[in-house]
C-alpha positions as CSV (number, residue, x, y, z in Angstrom):
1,X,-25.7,9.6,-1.9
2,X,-27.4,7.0,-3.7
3,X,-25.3,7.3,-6.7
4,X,-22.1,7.0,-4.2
5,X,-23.7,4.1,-2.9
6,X,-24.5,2.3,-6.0
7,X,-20.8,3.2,-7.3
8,X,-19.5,1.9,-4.3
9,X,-21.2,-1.7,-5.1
10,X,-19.9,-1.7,-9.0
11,X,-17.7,-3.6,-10.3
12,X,-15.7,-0.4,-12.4
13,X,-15.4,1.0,-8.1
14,X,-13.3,-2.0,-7.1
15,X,-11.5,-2.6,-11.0
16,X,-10.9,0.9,-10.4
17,X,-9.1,-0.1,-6.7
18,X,-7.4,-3.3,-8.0
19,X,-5.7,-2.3,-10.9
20,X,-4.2,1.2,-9.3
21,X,-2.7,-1.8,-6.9
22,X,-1.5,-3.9,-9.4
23,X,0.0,-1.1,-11.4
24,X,1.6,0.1,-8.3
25,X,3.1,-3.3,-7.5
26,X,4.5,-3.9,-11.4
27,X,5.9,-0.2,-11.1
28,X,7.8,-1.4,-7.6
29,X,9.1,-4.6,-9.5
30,X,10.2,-2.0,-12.2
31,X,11.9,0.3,-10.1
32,X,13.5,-2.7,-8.4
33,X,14.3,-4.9,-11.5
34,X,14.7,-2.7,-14.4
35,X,16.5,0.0,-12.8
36,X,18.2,-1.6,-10.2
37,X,16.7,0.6,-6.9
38,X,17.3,-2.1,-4.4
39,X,14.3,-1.9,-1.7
40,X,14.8,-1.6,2.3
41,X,13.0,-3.1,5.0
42,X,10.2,-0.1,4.8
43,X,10.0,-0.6,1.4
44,X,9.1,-4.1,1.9
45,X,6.6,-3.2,4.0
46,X,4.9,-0.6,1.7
47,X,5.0,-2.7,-0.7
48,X,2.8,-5.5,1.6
49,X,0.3,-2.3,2.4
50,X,-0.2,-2.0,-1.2
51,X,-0.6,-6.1,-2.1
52,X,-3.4,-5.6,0.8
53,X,-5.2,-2.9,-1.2
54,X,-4.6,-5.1,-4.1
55,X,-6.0,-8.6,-2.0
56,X,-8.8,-6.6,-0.3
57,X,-10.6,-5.0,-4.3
58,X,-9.6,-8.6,-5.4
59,X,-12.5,-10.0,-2.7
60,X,-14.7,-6.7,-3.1
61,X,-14.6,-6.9,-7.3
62,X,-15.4,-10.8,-6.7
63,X,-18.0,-10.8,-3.9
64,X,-19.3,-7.0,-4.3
65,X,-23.2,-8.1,-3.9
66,X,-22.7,-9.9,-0.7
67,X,-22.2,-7.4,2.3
68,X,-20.7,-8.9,4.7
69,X,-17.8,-9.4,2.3
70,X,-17.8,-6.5,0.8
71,X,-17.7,-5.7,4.7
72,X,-14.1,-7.5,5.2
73,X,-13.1,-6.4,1.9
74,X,-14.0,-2.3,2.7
75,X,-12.2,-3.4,6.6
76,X,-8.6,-4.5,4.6
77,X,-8.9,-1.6,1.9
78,X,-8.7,0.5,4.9
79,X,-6.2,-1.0,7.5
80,X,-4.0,-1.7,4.2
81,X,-3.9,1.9,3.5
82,X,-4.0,3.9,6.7
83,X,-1.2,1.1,7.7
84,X,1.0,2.1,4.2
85,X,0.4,5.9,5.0
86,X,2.0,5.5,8.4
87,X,4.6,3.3,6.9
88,X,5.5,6.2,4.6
89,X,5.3,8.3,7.2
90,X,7.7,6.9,9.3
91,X,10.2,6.1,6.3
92,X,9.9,9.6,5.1
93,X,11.2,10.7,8.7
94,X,14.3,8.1,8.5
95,X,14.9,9.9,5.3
96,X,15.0,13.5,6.4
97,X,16.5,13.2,10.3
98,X,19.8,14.5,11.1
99,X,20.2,12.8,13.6
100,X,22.0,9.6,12.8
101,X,20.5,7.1,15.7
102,X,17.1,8.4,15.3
103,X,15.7,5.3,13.7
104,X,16.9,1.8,12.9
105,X,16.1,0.1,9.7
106,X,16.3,-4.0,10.0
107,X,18.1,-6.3,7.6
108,X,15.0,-8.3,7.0
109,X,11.3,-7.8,7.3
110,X,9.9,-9.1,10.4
111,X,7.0,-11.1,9.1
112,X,4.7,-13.8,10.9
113,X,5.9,-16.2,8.6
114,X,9.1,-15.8,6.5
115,X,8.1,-14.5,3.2
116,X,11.8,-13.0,2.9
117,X,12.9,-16.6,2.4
118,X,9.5,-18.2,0.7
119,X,9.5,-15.5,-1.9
120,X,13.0,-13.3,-2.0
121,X,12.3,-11.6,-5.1
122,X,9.5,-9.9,-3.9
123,X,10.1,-9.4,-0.2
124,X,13.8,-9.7,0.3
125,X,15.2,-6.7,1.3
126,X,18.4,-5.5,-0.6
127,X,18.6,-1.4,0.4
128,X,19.0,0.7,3.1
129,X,15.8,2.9,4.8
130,X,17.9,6.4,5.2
131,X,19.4,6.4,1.2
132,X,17.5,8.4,-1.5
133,X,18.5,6.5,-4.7
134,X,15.2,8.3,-6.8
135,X,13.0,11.2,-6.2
136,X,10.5,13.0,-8.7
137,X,9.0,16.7,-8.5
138,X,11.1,17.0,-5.4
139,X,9.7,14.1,-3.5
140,X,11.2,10.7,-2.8
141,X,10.0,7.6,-3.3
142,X,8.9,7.3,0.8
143,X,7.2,10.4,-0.1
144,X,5.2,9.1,-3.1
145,X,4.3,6.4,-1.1
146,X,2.7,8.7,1.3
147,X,0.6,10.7,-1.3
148,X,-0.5,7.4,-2.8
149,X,-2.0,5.8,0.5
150,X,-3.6,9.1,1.8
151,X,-5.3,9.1,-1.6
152,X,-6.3,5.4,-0.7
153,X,-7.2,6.4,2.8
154,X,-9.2,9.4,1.6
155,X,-11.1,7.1,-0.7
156,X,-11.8,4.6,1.8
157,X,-13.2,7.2,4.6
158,X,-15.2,8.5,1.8
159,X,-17.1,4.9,0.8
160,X,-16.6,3.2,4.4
161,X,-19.8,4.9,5.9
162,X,-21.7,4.1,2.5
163,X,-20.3,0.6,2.6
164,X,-21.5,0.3,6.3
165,X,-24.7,2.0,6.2
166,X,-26.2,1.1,2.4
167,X,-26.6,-2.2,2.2
C-alpha cells in the first residue's frame, strides 16, 4: 500500500496521466485534420472529458506534494473520466439503435460559454453522432472512447482512496 501511495504522489504517476491525455488529444486532431473524420457534438464532448484528464495531471504533476491540490486534481481526474465513460456510453448507443428517433445529436455543443465560436478548430462540431466513418478491431471510435475512460476511471478508483486517505 505504501508503494501505491508513494507512486500515487510521483511525478512519473501524473506524467504518466498527462501525456496518455495529451496523446489522446493530438490523435483526435489527427483523426480530425489529417484524415478528414469530421467530429459530432459527442465527440466534442469526449474530447472536453479527455482535456479534463489532461488539466486535472497538469495541476497534480505541478502541485503533487501539497494535498489539498492534489485533492482537486484526484476530484477532476475522476469526474473527467467517469463523465467521458458515460459520454461514450451514450454515443455508442446513438451508434447502434435501430430506432431512428431514439436519440438527438445537436448542431453545436451546448457549453457554459461558447467555446464552439472562441476556438472552432477544436470544439466546432462538423459530423453527425449516428455515422461510423472509422472503427478498429471491430470497435468504433464511440467505443474506443469507452475503453479508454473506463481504463481512466479504473485508475482513478484505484488511487482515489490512497489519494484521500495517505497524506
Amino acid at each position: 500500500m505504501d508503494k501505491l501511495a508513494n507512486f500515487s504522489r510521483s511525478t512519473t504517476a501524473w506524467a504518466i496521466l498527462f501525456m496518455s491525455a495529451l496523446i489522446f488529444e493530438i490523435v483526435a486532431l489527427y483523426f480530425q485534420y489529417a484524415m478528414g473524420l469530421e467530429p459530432c457534438v459527442m465527440c466534442i464532448y469526449q474530447r472536453t472529458a479527455v482535456l479534463g484528464v489532461l488539466i486535472a495531471s497538469l495541476v497534480g504533476l505541478c502541485c503533487r506534494s501539497n494535498y489539498l491540490i492534489r485533492l482537486i486534481a484526484t476530484a477532476g481526474w475522476g469526474v473527467s473520466a467517469i463523465w467521458g465513460w458515460l459520454l461514450a456510453r451514450e454515443h455508442l448507443d446513438m451508434q447502434t439503435t435501430t430506432d431512428p428517433f431514439a436519440f438527438t445529436c445537436a448542431f453545436e455543443p451546448n457549453f457554459p460559454v461558447p467555446l464552439h465560436e472562441w476556438i472552432p478548430s477544436f470544439f466546432a462540431v462538423t459530423g453527425s453522432c449516428s455515422s461510423i466513418d472509422w472503427s478498429f478491431a471491430g470497435l468504433s471510435m464511440p467505443g474506443w472512447m469507452e475503453v479508454i475512460f473506463a481504463a481512466y476511471a479504473i485508475s482513478f478508483i484505484i488511487f482515489a482512496p490512497i489519494v484521500v486517505f495517505k497524506k
